[in-house]
SESEKOL-175850 format. One record per atom (N, C-alpha, C): x, y, z. Coordinates in steps of 0.02 Angstrom, whole numbers, plus 50000, padded with zeros to 5 digits. Each point is the difference from the previous one (the first is absolute). Layout:
<nodes>
XYZ...
</nodes>
This chain:
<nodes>
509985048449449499764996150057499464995149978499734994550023499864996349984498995001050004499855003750068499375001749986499895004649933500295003349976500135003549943499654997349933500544994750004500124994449925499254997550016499695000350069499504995049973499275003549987500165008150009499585002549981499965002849918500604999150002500085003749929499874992749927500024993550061499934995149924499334999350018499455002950067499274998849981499795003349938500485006950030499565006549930500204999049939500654994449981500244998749972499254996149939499994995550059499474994849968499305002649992499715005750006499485001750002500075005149942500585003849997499855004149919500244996449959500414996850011500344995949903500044993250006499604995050052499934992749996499544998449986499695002449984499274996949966499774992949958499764995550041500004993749957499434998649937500394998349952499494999649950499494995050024500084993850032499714997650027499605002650083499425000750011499925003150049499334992050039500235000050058499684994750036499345002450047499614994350003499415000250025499964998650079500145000550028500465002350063499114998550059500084996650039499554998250066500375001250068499885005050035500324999350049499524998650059500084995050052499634996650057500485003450039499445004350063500185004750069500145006049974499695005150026499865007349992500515003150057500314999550023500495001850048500405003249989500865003850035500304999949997500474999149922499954991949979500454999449979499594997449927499494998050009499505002849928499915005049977499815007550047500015004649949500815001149984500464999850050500455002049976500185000049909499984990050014500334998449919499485002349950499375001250003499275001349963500455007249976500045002150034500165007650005500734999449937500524998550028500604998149977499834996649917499664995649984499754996149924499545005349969499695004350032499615003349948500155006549967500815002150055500295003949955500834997949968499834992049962500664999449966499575001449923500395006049980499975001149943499204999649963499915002049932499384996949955499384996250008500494994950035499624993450039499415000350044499845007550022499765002150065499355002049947500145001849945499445002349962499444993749963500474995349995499684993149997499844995450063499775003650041499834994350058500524996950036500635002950002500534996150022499834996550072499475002650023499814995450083499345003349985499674994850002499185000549984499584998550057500244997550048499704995550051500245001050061499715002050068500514998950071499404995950025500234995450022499464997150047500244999350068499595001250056499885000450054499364995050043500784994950072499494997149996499475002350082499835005450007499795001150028499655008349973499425002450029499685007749996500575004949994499905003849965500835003949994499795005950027500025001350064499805003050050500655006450032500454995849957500805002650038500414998650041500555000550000500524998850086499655004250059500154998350062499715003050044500374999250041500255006450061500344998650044500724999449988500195002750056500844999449992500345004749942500805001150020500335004549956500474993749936500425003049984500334997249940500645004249980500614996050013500655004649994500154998549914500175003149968500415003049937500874999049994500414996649992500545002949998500285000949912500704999750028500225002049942500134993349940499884995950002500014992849949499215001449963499645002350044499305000249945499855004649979500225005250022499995007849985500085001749941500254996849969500255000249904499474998249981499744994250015499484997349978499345001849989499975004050054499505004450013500105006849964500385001850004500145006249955499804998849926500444995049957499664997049945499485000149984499544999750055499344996549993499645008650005500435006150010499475004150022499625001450080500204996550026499604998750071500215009550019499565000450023499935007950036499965001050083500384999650012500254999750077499465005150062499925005049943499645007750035499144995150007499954997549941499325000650015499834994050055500454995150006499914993450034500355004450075500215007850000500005000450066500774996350065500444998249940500534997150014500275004650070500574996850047500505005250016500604997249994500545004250003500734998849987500174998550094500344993849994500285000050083500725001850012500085004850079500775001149990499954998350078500204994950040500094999150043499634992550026500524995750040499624993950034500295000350070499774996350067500025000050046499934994250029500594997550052499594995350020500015004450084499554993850062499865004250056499954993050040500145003250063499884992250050499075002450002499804993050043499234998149961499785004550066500424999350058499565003150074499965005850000500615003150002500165008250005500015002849922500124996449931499945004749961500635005249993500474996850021500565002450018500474999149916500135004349971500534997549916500614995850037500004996449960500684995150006500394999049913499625003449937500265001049953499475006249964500355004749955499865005049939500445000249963499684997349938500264999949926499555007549987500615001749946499825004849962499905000149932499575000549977499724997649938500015006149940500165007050037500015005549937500415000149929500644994950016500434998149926499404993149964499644999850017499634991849978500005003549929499575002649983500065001749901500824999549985500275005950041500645001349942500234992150000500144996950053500374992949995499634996749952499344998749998499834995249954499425001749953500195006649981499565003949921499374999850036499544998450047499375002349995499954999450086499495001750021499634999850057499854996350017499664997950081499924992950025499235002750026499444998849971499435001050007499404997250045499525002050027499454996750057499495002749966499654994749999499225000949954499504997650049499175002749988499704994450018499874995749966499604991950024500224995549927499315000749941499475004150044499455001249951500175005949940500375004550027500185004649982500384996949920500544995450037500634998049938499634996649969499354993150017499524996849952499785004449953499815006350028499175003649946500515002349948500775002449999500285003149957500244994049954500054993750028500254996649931499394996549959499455002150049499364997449952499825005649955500245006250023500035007049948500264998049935500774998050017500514997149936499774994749956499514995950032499964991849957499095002549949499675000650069499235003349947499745004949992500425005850009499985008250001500455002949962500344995649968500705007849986500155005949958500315005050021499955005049989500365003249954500614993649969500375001349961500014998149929499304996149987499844999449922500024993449988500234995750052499984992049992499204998649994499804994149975499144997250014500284997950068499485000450019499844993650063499974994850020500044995350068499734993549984499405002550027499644992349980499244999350025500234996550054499455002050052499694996850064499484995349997500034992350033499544997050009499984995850084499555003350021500094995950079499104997150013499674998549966499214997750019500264993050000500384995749984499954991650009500984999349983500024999550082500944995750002500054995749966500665000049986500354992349958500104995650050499784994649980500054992950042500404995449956500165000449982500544995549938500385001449967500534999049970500395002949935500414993349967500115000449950500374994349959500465004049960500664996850039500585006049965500104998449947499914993349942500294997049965499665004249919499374999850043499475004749960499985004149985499985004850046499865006350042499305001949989499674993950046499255002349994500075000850086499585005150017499715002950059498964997949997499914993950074499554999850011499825005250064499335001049986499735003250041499464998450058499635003350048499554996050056499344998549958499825004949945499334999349964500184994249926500364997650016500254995549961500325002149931499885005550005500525004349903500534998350011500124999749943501014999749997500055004349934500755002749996500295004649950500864996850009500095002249937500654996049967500535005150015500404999950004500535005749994500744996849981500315003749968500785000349969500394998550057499835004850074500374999550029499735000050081500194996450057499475002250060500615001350056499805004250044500425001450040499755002450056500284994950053499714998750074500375005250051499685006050011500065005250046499414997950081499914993249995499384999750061500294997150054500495002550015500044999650074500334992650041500104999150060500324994050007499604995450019499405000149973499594993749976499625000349954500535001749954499995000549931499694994149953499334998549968499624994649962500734999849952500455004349965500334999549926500614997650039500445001150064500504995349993499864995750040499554995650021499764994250013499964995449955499735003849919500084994649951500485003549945500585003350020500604998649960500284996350043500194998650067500404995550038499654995350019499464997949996499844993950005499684997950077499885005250016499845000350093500145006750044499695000050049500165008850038500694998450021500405004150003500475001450023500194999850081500274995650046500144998850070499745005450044499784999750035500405006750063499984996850068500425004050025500205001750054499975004950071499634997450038499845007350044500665001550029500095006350004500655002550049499855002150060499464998550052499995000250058499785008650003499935003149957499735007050010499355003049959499755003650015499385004149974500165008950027499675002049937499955009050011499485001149999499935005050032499475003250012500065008749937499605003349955500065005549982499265004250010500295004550000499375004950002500025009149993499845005149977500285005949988499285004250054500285007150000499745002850069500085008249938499495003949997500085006149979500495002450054500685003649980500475005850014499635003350072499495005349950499665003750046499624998050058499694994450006499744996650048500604999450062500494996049969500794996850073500075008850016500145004549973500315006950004499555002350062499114999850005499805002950040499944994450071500354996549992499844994850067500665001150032499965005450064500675002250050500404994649974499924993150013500304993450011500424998649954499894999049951500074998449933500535007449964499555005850019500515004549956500835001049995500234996750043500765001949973500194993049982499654996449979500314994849935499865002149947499645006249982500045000049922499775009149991500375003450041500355006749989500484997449937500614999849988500494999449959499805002149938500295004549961499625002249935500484996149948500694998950018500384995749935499634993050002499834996549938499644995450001500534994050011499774995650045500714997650055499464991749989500284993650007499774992850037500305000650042499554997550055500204997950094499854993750013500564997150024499714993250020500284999150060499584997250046499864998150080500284991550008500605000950017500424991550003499884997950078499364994949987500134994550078500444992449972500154997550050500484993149983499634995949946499134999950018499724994149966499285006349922500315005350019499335003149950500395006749984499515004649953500195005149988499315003949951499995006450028499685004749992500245005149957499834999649934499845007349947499795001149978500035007649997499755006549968500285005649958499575001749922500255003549998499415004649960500135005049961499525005449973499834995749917499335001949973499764998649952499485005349981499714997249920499585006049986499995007250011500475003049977500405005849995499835002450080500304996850054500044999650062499365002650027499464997049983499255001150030500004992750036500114993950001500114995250023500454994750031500204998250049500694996050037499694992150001500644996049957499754995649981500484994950070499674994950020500264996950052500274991549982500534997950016500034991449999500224996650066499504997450032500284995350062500264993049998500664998149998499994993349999500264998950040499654990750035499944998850056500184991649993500094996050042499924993349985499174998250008500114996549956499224994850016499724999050046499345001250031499764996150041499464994350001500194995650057499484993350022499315000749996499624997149967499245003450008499605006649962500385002649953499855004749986500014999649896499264999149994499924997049908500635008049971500504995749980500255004549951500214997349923499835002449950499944998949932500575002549959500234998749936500335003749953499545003749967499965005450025499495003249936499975008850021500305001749964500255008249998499425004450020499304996249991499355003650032499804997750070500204997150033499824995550053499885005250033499445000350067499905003850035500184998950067500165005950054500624999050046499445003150058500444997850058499365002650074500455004550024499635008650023500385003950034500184996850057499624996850048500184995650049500694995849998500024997049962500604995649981500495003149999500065006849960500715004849962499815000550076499825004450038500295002950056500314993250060499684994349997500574996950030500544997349999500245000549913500644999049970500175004150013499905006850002500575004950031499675002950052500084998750048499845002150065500425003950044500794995349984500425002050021500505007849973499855000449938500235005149952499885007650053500215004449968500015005550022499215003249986499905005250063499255001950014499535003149935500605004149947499615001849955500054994349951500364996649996499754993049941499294998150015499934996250073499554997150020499305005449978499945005450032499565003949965499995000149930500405000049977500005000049929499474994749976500424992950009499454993749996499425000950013499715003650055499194999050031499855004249940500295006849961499515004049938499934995249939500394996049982500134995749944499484999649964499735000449928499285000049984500214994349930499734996849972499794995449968500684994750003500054998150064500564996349999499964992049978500754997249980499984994949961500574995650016499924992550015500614994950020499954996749949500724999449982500274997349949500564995150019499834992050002500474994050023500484999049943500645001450005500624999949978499884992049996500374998049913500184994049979500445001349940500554995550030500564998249952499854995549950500255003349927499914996249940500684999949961500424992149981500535001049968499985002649931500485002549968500305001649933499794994649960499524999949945499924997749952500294999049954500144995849947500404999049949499645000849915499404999550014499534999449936499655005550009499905007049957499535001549988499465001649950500394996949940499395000649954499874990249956499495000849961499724992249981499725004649950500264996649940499375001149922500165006049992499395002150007499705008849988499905000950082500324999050056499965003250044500425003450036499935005250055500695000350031499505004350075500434999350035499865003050089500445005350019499915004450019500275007050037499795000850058500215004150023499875001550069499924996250045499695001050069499694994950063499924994549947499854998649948499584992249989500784994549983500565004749993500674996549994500415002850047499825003650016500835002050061499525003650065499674997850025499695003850056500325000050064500075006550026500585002250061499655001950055500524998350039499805003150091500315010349987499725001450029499835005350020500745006250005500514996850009500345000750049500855006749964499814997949940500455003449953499535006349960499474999650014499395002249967500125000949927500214995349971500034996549906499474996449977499364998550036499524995649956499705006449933499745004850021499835004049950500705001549929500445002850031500795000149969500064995249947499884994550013500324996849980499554996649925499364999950038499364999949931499985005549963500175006149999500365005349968500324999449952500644993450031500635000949962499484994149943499814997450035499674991249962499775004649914499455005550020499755005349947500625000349968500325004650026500605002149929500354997349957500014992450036500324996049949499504995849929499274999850065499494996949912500085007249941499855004850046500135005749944500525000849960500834999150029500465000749943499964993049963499944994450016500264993249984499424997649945499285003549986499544997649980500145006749946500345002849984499775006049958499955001749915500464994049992500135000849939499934991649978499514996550003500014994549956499695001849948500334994049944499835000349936499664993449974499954996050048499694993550002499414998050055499615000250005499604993650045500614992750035500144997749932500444993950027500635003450059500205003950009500725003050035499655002850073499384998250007499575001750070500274996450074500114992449971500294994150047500615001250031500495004349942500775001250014499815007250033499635003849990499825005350017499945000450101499494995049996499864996650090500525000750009500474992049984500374999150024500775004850022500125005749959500385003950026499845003950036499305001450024499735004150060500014996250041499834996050019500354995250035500694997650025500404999549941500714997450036500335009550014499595004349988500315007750001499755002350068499414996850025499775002350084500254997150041500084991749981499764996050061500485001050047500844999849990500275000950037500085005950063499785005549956500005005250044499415000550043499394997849982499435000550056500094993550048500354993849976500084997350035500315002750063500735002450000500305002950053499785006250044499585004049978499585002750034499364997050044499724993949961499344998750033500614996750072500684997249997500224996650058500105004050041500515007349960500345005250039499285004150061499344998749950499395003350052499684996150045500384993350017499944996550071500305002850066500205006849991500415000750047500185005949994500035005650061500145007049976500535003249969500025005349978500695003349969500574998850055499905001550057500734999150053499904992750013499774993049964499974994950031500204995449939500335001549970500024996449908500694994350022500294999150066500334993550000499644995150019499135002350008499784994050022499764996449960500105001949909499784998249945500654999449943500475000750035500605001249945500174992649980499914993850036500094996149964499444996649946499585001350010499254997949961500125006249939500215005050009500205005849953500284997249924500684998550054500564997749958500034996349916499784996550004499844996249914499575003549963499775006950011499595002249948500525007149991500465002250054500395005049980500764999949966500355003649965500575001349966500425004850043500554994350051500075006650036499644999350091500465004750031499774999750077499205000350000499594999050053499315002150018500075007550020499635006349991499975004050004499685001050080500405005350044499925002550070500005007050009499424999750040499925007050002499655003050081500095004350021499834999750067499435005050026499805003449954499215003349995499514994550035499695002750044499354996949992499264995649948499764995850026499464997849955499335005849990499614996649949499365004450017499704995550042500164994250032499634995550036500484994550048
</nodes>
């Protein structure tokens, strides 16, 4: 099977690829999809003992993810395995069940059954929280436990510059440091693919914003109101379908916490931002769903560090690396919500610097090196960042925008979204 092959050519590349050449490696954004690859480069082979990633830079206090859960499936799951990631301690759960419900009565109008999910596709379909899944891959990149060095951490002065041609990284206190190689994990306003492409990248609002926010278990359980939405002990997603929004929930942090996503259309008058920290008014959530059923609405009024997040569409890129540079994650393929692949998919971004970088024997073969991580992702995150405009039961509303990046029909499926 194919998650298989791609775990077995990480481990592949980590005991017997060892490059005699080993690179000086800068990575800009501490996230997600920085430690991932940090994590992923410092255990290919030998290399790890020479500094193979010497550097993560972060351009902000590295304080952590905060808020909100983070689904796992089975495309990164190799990857993660490779890497060691420890599921127990990050508190993971395995999901066997989704739901959808009308939004008033709460009434099922679909249940999938999710208990074959491993056997069908070799592993489990997992719910994390996302601080939880952060602290464990910052375990892997400047902690690890398996005999790799570490990288170093530097977050006292962000990068404000980079010159891919170079690979010098300026900084706010004005230092700069040179590196072999730099790689832009910062997000979708990303300083590094601004100046590999030559300008920010378009967007597009799609007329919607979410709202997220998580509620301790035990808290909804003792509120009459609230308790029979989250009795259910199989760990299940519910989602609440109105014509123009939708409401879900499901369990996180080894089910001590229910993580929530409201999306709603936009409203007139009301400052909303792109920015995954933005802060949200209980006032507001409760009059976007007003109409919802009595224990949602309660639900909303407990909501505690809640957060609106304005949905914007960004097309498929064609360039992602220049010189000594290259972009992963949000800073090249950043997604709506809706397939829940933005984490997934910076995952997959990791596994491939890790197999594809593992065995050079040159400095000079770095350029060809990019460039096949590149022509080896782009297509496939492309069709995902389109396929996650639009939910799992809604993929004809993307099948032609799909189309030129796939081999083969667009893939349909009639499960629910996580959003």
């Amino acid at each position: 099977m194919e998650h298989q092959k791609t775990t077995n050519e990480l481990k592949q590349s980590q005991s017997n690829g060892a490059s005699p050449v080993a690179l000086n490696v800068g990575i800009v954004g501490a996230g997600i999809a920085g430690l991932a690859a940090a994590s992923a480069l410092i255990r290919i082979g030998h290399k790890v003992e020479v500094s193979k990633v010497d550097s993560l830079y972060e351009r902000s206090k590295f304080s952590g993810e905060v808020g909100a859960a983070i689904n796992i499936g089975p495309n990164a799951a190799p990857v993660l395995k490779g890497l060691g990631f420890d599921y127990e301690r990050a508190r993971a759960l395995n999901v066997f069940g989704s739901v959808l419900h009308e939004f008033d009565t709460l009434k099922e109008t679909y249940r999938g059954d999710l208990t074959n999910f491993e056997k069908d596709y070799g592993v489990p379909w997992k719910f994390l929280h996302r601080v939880d899944f952060h602290n464990e891959l910052k375990r892997l990149a400047l902690n690890p436990l398996d005999g790799w060095s570490s990288a170093q951490l530097h977050v006292n002065s962000p990068v404000v510059d980079v010159d891919c041609e170079e690979g010098l990284l300026t900084f706010a206190d004005g230092s700069t440091v040179r590196k072999d190689l730099i790689i832009g994990a910062d997000g979708v306003h990303s300083i590094v693919a601004n100046r590999i492409l030559g300008s920010d990248v378009a967007s597009t609002s799609t007329g919607e914003c979410v709202f997220r926010f998580v509620i301790p278990t035990e808290k909804l359980r003792q509120n009459p109101i609230t308790r029979p939405m989250y009795e259910e002990e199989p760990v299940t997603i519910h989602i609440a379908v109105a014509p123009d929004r939708r409401f879900v929930w499901y369990p996180c942090r080894g089910g001590e916490l229910q993580n929530f996503v409201g999306m709603h259309p936009a409203k007139a008058g009301r400052e909303e931002v792109e920015d995954w920290q933005a802060a949200g008014s209980i006032d507001d959530l409760l009059d976007v769903f007003h109409g919802f059923n009595p224990a949602i609405v309660e639900t909303c009024r407990n909501a505690e560090d809640l957060k609106l997040w304005k949905l914007k569409l960004r097309p498929p890129v064609r360039t992602w690396t220049r010189g000594k540079a290259i972009i992963i994650g949000d800073a090249v393929h950043p997604m709506l919500p809706h397939q829940g692949q933005g984490g997934n998919q910076s995952i997959e971004d990791a596994g491939a610097l890790g197999i594809l970088l593992s065995d050079l024997t040159s400095i000079d073969q770095l350029t060809g090196r990019l460039d096949l991580i590149q022509n080896t992702r782009r297509d496939r995150a492309s069709v995902m960042q389109i396929l996650s405009n639009a939910g799992q039961d809604q993929s004809h509303k993307v099948e032609k925008d799909a189309q030129p990046y796939i081999q083969g029909p667009v893939p349909s499926k009639s499960s629910p979204s996580l959003a």
